[in-house]
N, C-alpha and C positions, 0 to 999 in steps of 0.2 A: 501433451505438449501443444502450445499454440500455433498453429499452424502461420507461417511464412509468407502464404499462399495468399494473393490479392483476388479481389471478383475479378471475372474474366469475360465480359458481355459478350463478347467478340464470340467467345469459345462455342457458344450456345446455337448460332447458326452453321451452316455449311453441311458438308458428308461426314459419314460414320469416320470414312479416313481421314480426313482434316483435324476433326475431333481429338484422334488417337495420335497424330502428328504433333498438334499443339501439348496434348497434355503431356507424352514422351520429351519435349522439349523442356518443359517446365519441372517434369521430375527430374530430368540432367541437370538443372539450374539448380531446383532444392537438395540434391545429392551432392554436390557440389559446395555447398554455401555450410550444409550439415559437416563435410568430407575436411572443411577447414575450421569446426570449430572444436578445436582440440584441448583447452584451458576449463578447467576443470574446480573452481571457488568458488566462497559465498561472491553473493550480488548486493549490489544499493539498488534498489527501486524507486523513485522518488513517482507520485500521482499527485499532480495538481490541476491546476486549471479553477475556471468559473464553474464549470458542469457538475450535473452528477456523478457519483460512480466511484469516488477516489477511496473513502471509507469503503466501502462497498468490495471493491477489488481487494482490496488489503487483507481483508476479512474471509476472504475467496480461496488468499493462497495460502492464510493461516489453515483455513480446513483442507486442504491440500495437503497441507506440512505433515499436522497431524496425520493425516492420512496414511503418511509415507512413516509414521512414528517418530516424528521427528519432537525434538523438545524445543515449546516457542515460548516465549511470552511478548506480552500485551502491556503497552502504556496506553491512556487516552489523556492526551492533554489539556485538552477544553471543554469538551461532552464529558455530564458527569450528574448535572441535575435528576435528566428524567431517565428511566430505565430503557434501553434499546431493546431490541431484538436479538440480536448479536452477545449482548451481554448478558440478557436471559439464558441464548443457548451455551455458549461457551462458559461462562463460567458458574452459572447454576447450573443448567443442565446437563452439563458435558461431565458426566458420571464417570464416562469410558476413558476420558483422557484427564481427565481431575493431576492425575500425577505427571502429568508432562506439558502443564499450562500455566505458566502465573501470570493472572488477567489482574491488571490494576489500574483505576478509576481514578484520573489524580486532578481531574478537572473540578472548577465552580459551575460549571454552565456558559455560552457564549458572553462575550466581554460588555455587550448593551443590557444582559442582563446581571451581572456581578457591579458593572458600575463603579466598580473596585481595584484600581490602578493595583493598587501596592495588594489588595490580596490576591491578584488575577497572576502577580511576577512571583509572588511567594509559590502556589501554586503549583506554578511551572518550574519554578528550579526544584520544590521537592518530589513533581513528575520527572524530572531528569536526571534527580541522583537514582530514581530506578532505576530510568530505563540507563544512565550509564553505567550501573552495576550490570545488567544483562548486557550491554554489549563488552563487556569485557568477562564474562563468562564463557568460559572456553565447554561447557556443558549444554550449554544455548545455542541451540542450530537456527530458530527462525525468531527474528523480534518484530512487532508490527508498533512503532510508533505513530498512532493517530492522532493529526491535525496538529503535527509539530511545527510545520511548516509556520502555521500561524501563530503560534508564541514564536518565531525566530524571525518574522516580520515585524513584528511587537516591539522585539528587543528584550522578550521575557528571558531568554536563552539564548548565551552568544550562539554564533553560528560557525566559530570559531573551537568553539569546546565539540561541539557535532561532529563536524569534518576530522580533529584530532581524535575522538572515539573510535568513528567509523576507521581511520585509517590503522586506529590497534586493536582493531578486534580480531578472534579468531579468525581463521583465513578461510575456513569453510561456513563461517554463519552469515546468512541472507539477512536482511535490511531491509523493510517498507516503509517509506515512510510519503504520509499524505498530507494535504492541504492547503489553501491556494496560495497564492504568491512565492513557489518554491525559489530561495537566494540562488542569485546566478551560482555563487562559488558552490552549493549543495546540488545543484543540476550539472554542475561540472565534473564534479567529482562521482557522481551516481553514473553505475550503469547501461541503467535502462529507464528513461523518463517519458510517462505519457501523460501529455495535458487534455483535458476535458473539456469540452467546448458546449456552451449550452446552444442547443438547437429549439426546443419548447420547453415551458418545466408544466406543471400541472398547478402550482403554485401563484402564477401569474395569474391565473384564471380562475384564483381564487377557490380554488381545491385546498384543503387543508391537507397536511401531513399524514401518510396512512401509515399504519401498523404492517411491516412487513416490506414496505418501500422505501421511506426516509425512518420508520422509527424502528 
């Protein structure tokens, strides 16, 4: 589990007993904060922002899910050209969970290069009758919809039919969904939202895309 816990510079100077003061204070706060959370359902996740990281995470707690033996599946809304990383492993190579995965590629490629209004919307609503059949699949514990965000900025997929999904699915299945621009009303209704903030990209500096990083 994610720890709660912020850096703590402070903690790092003073005496051995200051030290053990401070952190006894702070495991009273995390026992406490743990001590009240008592609700026990699936979540909405929502990962957007300009940064890296948001595919990236999604893909994190799918292997997690599975981990836990959970039954997940996989939409990718706009990635769909070149082969990932991720899609090599999960769904070629993922031998071991082959039967508690349906990984589905329902993208053109990004929208500058499809160049294709009407086939870039076609697309997406028929990645969304998937992924709204697994969110209404009461067998489906974890679904990772990637880069919906961005057909629901579009306009490829109201954000209307989303929110209504999300609000009838199973009461125990988790929800990720990634990519920038998340609709106020979809960060509203989610969870737990973390936006990503570019600090440097490798990109800028004319670094091309590596195998294992962005692919």
């Amino acid at each position: 589990m994610d720890s709660p816990d912020t850096a703590d510079t402070a903690g790092a100077a003073g005496t051995p007993e200051r030290h053990r003061e401070r952190a006894q204070r702070k495991k009273e706060l995390v026992d406490r904060r743990i001590a009240r959370a008592t609700i026990d359902r699936g979540v909405v996740v929502v990962n957007t922002g300009n940064g890296k990281g948001k595919s990236s995470s999604g893909f994190g707690m799918l292997a997690r899910s599975l981990g836990h033996g959970f039954h997940c599946g996989v939409v990718q809304f706009i990635k769909g050209r070149s082969t990932t990383g991720e899609d090599l492993f999960f769904r070629t190579l993922g031998v071991a969970f082959a039967d508690r995965l349906r990984y589905h590629v329902m993208g053109e490629g990004f929208t500058w290069e499809t160049q294709d209004r009407d086939r870039d919307i076609a697309s997406a609503q028929a990645a969304w009758a998937v992924a709204a059949g697994m969110l209404a699949d009461e067998t489906c514990d974890f679904v990772l919809l990637d880069e919906l965000n961005i057909a629901l900025v579009k306009g490829y997929v109201a954000v209307e039919q989303v929110l209504e999904a999300l609000a009838a699915r199973p009461p125990r299945q988790h929800v990720v969904i990634t990519g920038r621009g998340a609709p106020a009303a979809l960060v509203e209704a989610a969870d737990t939202v973390t936006e990503m903030r570019v600090v440097k990209h490798a990109f800028k500096a004319g670094i091309k895309a590596q195998k294992g990083i962005e692919l």
